[in-house]
MOPAC internal coordinates of N, CA, C and O (Angstrom, degrees):
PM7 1SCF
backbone

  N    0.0000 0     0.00 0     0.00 0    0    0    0
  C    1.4367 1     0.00 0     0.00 0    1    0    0
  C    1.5292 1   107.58 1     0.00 0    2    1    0
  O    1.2310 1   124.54 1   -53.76 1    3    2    1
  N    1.3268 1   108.89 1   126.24 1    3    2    1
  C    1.4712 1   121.60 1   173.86 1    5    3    2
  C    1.4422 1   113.50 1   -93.84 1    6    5    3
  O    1.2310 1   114.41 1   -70.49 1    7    6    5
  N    1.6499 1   128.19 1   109.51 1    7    6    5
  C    1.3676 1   106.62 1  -156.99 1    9    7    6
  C    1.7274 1    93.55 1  -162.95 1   10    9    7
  O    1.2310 1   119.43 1   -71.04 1   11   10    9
  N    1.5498 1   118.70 1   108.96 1   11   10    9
  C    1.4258 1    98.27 1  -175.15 1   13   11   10
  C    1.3497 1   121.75 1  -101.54 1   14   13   11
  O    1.2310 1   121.14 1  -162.45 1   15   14   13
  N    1.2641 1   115.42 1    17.55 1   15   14   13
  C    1.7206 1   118.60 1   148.23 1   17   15   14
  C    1.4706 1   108.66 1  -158.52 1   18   17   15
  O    1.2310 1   134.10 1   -14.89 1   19   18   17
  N    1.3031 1    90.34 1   165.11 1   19   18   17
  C    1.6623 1   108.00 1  -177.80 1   21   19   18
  C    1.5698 1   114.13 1   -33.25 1   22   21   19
  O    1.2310 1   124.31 1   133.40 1   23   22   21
  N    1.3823 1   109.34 1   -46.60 1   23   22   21
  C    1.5933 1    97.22 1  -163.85 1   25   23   22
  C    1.7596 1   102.07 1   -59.27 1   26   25   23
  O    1.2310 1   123.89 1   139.06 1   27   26   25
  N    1.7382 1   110.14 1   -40.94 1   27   26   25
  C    1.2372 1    90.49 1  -161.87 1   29   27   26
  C    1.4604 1   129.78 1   -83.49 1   30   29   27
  O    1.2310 1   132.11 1  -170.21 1   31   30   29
  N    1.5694 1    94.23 1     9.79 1   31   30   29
  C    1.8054 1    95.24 1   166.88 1   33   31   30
  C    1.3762 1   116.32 1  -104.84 1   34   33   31
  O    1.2310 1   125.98 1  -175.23 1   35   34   33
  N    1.0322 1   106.12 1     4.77 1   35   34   33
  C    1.4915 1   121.08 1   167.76 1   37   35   34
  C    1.8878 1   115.37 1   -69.60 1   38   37   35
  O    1.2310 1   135.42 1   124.26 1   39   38   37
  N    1.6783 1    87.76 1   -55.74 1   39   38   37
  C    1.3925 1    95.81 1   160.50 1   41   39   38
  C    1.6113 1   136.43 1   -53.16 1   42   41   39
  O    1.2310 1   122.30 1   131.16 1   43   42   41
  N    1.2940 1   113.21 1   -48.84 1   43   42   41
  C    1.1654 1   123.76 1   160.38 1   45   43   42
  C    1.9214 1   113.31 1   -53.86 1   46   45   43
  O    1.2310 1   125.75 1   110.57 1   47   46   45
  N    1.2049 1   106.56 1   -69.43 1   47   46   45
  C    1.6122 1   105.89 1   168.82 1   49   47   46
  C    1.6051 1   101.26 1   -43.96 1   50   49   47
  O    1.2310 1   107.95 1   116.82 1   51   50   49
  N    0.7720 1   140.10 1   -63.18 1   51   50   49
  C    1.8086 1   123.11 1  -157.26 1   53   51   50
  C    1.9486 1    86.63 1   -67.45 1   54   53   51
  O    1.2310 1   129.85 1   103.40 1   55   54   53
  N    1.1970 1    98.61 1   -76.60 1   55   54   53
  C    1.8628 1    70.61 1  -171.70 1   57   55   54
  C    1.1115 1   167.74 1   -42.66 1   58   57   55
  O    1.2310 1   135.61 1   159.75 1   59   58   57
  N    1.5558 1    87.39 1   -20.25 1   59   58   57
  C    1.1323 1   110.34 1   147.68 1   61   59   58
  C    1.4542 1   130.54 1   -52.33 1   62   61   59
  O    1.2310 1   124.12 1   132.36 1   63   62   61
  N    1.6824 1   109.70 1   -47.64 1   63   62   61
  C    1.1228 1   106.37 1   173.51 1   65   63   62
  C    1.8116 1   102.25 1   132.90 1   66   65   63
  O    1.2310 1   123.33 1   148.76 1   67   66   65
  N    0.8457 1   111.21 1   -31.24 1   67   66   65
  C    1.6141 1   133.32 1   175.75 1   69   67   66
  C    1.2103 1   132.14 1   -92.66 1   70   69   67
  O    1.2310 1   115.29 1  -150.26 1   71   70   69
  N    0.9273 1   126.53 1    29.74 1   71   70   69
  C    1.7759 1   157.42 1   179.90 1   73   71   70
  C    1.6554 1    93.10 1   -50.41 1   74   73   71
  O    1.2310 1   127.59 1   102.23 1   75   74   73
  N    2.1338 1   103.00 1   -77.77 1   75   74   73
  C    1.2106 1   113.01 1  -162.92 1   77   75   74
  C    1.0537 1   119.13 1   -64.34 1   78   77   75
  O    1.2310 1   116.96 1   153.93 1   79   78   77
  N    1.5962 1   123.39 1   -26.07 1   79   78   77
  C    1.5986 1   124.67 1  -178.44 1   81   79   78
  C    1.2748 1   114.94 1   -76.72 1   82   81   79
  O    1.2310 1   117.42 1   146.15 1   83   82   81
  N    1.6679 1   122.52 1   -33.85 1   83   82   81
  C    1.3486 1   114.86 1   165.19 1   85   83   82
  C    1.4735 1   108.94 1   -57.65 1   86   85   83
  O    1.2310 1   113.04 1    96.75 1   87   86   85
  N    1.2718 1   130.75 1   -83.25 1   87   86   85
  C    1.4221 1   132.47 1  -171.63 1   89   87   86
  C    1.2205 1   110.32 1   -16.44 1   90   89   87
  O    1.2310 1   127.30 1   118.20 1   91   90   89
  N    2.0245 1   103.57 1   -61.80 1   91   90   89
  C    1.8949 1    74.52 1  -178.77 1   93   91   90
  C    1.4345 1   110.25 1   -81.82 1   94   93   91
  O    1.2310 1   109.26 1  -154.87 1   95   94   93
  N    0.8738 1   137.72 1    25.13 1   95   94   93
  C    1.7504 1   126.67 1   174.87 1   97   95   94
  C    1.6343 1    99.02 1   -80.90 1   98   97   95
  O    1.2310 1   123.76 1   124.25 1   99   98   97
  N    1.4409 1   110.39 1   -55.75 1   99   98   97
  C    1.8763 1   128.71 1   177.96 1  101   99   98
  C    1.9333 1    91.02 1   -45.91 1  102  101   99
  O    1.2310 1   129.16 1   120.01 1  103  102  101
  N    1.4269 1    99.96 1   -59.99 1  103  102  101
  C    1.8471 1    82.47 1  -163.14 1  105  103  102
  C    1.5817 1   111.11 1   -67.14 1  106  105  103
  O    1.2310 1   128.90 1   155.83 1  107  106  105
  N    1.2375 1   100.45 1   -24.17 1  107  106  105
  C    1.8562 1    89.38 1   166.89 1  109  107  106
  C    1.6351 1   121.09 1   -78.53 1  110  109  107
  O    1.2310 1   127.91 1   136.03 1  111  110  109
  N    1.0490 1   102.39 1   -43.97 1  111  110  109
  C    1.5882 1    97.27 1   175.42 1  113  111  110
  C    1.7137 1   106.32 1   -65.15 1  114  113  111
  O    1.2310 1   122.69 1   137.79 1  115  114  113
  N    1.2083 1   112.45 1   -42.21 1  115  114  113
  C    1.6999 1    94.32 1   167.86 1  117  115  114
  C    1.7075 1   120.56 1   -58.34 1  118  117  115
  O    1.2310 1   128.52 1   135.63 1  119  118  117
  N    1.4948 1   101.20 1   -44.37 1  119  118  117
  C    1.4651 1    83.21 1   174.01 1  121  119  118
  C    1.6481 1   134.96 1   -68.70 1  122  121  119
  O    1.2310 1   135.37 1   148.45 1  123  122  121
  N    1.5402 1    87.86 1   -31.55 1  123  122  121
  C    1.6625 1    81.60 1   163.25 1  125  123  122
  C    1.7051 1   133.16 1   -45.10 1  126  125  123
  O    1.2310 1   130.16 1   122.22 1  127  126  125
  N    1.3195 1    98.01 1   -57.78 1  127  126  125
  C    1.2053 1   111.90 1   178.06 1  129  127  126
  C    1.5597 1   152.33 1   -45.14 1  130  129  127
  O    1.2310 1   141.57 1   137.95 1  131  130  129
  N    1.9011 1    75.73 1   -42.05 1  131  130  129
  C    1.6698 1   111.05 1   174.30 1  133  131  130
  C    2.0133 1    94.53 1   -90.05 1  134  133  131
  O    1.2310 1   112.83 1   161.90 1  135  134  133
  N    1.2501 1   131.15 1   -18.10 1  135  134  133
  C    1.3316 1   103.64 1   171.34 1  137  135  134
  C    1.3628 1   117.18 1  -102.88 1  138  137  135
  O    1.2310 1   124.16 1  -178.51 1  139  138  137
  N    1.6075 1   109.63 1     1.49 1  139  138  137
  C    1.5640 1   112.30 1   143.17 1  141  139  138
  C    0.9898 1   112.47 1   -78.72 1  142  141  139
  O    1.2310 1    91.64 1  -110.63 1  143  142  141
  N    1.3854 1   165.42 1    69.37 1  143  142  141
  C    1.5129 1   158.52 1  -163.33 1  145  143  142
  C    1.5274 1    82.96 1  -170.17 1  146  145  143
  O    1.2310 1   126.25 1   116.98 1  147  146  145
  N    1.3379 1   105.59 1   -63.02 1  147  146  145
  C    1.5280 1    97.48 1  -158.58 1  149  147  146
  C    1.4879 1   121.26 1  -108.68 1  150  149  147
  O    1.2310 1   131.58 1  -165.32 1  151  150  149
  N    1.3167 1    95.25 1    14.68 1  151  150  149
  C    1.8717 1   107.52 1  -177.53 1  153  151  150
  C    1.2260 1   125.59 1    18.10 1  154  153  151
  O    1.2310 1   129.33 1  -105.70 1  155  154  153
  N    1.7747 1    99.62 1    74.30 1  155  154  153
  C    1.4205 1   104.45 1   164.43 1  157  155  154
  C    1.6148 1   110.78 1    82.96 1  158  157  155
  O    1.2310 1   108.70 1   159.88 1  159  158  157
  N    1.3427 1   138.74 1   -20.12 1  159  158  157
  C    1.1129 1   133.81 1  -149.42 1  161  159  158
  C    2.2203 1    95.78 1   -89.35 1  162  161  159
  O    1.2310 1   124.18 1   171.99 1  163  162  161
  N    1.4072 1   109.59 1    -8.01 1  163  162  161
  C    1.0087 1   116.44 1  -160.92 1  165  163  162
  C    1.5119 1   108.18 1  -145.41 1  166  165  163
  O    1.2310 1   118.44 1   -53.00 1  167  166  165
  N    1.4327 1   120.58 1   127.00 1  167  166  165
  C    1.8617 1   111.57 1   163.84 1  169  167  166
  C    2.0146 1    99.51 1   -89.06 1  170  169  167
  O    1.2310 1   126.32 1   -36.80 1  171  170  169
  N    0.9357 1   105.46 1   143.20 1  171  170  169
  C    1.6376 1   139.55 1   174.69 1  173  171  170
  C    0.9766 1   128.95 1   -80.18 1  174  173  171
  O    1.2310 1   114.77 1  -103.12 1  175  174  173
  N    1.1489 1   127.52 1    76.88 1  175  174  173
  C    1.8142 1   127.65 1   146.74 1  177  175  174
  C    1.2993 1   143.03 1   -37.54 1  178  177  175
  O    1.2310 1   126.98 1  -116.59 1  179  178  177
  N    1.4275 1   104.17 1    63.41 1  179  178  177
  C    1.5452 1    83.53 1   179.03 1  181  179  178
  C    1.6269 1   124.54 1  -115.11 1  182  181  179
  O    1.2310 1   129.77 1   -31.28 1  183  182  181
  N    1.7391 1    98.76 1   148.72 1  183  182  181
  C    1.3556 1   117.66 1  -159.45 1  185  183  182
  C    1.8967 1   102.14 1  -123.17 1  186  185  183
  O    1.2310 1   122.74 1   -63.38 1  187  186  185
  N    1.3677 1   112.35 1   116.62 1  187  186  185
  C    1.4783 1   120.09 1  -174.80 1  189  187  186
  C    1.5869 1   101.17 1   -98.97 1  190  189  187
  O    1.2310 1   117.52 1   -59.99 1  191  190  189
  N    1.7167 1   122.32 1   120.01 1  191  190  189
  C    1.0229 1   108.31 1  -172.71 1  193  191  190
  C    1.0975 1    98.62 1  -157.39 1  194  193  191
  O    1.2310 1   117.61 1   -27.17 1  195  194  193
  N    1.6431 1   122.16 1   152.83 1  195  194  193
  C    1.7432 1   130.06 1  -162.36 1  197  195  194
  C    1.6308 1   104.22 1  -145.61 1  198  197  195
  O    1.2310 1   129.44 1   -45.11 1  199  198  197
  N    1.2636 1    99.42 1   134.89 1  199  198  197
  C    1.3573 1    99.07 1  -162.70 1  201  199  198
  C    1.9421 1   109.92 1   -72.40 1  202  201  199
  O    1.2310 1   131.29 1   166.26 1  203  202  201
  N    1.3753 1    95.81 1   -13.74 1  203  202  201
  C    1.6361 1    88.38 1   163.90 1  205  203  202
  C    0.9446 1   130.26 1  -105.57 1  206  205  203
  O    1.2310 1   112.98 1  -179.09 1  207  206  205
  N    1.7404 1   130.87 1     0.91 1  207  206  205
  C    1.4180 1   120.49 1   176.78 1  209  207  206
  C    1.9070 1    97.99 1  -137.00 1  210  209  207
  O    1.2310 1   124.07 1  -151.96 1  211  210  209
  N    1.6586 1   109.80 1    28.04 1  211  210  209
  C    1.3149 1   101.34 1   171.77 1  213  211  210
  C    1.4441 1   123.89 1    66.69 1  214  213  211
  O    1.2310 1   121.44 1     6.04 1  215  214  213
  N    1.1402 1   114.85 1  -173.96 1  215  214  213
  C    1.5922 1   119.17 1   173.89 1  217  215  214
  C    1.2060 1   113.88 1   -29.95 1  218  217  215
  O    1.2310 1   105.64 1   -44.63 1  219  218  217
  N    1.5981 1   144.23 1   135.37 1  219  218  217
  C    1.7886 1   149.39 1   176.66 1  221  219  218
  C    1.7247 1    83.81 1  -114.61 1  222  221  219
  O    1.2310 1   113.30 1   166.07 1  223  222  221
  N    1.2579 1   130.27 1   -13.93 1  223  222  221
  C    1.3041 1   117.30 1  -159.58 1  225  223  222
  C    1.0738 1   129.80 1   106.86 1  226  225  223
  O    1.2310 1   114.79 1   -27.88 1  227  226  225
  N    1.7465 1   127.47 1   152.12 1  227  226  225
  C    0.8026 1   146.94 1   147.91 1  229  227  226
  C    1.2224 1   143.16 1  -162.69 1  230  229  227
  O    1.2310 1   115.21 1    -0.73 1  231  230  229
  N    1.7638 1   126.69 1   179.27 1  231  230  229
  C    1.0435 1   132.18 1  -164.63 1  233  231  230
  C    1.6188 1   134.69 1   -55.42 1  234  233  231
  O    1.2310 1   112.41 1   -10.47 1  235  234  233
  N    1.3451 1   131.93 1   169.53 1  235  234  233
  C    1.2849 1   131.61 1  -155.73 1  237  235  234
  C    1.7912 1    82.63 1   -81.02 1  238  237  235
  O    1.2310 1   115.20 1   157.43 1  239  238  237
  N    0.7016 1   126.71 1   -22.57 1  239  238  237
  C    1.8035 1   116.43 1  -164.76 1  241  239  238
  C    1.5357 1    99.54 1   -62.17 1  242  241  239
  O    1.2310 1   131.08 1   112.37 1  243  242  241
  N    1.8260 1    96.22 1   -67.63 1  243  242  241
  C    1.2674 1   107.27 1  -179.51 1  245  243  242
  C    1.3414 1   141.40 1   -52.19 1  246  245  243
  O    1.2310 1   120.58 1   167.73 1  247  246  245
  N    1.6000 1   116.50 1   -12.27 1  247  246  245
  C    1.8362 1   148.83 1   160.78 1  249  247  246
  C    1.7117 1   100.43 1   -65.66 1  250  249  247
  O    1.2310 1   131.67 1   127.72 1  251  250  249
  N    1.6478 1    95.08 1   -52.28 1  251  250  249
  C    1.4865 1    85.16 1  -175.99 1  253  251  250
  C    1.9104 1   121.76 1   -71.33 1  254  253  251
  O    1.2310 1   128.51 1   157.50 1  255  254  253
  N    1.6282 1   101.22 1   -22.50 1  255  254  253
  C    1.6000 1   102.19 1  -178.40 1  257  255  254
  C    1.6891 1    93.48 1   -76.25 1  258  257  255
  O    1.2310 1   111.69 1   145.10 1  259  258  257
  N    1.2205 1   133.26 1   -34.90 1  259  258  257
  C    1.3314 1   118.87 1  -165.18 1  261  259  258
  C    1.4861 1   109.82 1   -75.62 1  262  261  259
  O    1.2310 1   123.18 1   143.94 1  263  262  261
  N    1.2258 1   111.50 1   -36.06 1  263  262  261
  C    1.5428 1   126.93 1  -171.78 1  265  263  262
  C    1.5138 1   101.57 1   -59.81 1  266  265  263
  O    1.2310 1   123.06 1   150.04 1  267  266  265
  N    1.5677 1   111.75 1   -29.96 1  267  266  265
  C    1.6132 1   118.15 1  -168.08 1  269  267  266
  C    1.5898 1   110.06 1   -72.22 1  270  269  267
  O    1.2310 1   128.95 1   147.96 1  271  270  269
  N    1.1960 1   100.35 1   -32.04 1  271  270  269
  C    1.6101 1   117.52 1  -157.25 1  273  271  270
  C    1.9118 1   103.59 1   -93.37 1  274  273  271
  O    1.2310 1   119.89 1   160.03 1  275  274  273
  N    1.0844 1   117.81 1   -19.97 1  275  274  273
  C    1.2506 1   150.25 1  -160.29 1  277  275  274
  C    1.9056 1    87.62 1   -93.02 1  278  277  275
  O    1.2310 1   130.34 1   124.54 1  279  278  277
  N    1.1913 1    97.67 1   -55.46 1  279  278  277
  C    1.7159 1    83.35 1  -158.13 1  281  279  278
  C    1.9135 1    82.14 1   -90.77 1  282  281  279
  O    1.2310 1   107.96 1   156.95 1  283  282  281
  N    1.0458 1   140.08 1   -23.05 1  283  282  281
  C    1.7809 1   130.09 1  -158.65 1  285  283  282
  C    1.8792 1    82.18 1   -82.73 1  286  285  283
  O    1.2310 1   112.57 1   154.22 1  287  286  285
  N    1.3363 1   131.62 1   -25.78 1  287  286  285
  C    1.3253 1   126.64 1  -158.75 1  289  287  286
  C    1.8065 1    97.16 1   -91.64 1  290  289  287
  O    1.2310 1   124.11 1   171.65 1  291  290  289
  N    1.4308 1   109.72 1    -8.35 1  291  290  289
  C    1.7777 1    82.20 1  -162.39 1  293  291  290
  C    1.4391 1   117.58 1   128.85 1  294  293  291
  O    1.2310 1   131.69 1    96.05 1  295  294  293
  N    1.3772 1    95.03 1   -83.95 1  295  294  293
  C    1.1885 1   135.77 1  -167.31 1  297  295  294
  C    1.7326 1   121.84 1   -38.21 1  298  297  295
  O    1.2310 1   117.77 1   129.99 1  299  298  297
  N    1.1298 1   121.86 1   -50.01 1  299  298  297
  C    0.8539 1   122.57 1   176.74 1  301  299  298
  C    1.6775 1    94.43 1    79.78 1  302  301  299
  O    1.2310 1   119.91 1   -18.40 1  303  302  301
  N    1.9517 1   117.78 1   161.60 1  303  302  301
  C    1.1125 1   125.98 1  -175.02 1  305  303  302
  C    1.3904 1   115.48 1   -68.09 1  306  305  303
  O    1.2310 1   105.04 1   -45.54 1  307  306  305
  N    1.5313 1   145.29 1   134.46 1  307  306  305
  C    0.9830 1   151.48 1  -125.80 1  309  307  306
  C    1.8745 1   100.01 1  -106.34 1  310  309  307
  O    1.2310 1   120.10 1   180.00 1  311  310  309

């Protein structure tokens, strides 16, 4: 893929049809990686995000830090 920023392989990935399966493939291979980096000393948030199509997703960690902050704020999920 020839693509010189995010949005436009994004584009290509959704028309393809395969948008969601990459994303989570990226947030797992990031998480793998990053909790080999730091062995355990840390749980991982990760949040995939583009300033033109918003949230790409992310991981169960990062649901659970938002979900935390969500209920200590009030607020409830938005």
């Amino acid at each position: 893929m020839d693509c010189a920023t995010t949005e436009a392989a994004v584009d290509i990935l959704h028309d393809a049809g395969i948008l969601d399966k990459v994303i989570k493939r990226v947030i797992c291979r990031t998480e793998y990686y990053l909790n080999r980096k730091i062995s355990g000393l840390a749980e991982i948030g990760i949040v995939l995000f583009s300033n033109e199509y918003g949230l790409l997703g992310m991981n169960r960690k990062a649901e659970d830090i938002l979900d935390g902050l969500y209920c200590r704020s009030g607020s409830g999920k938005p």
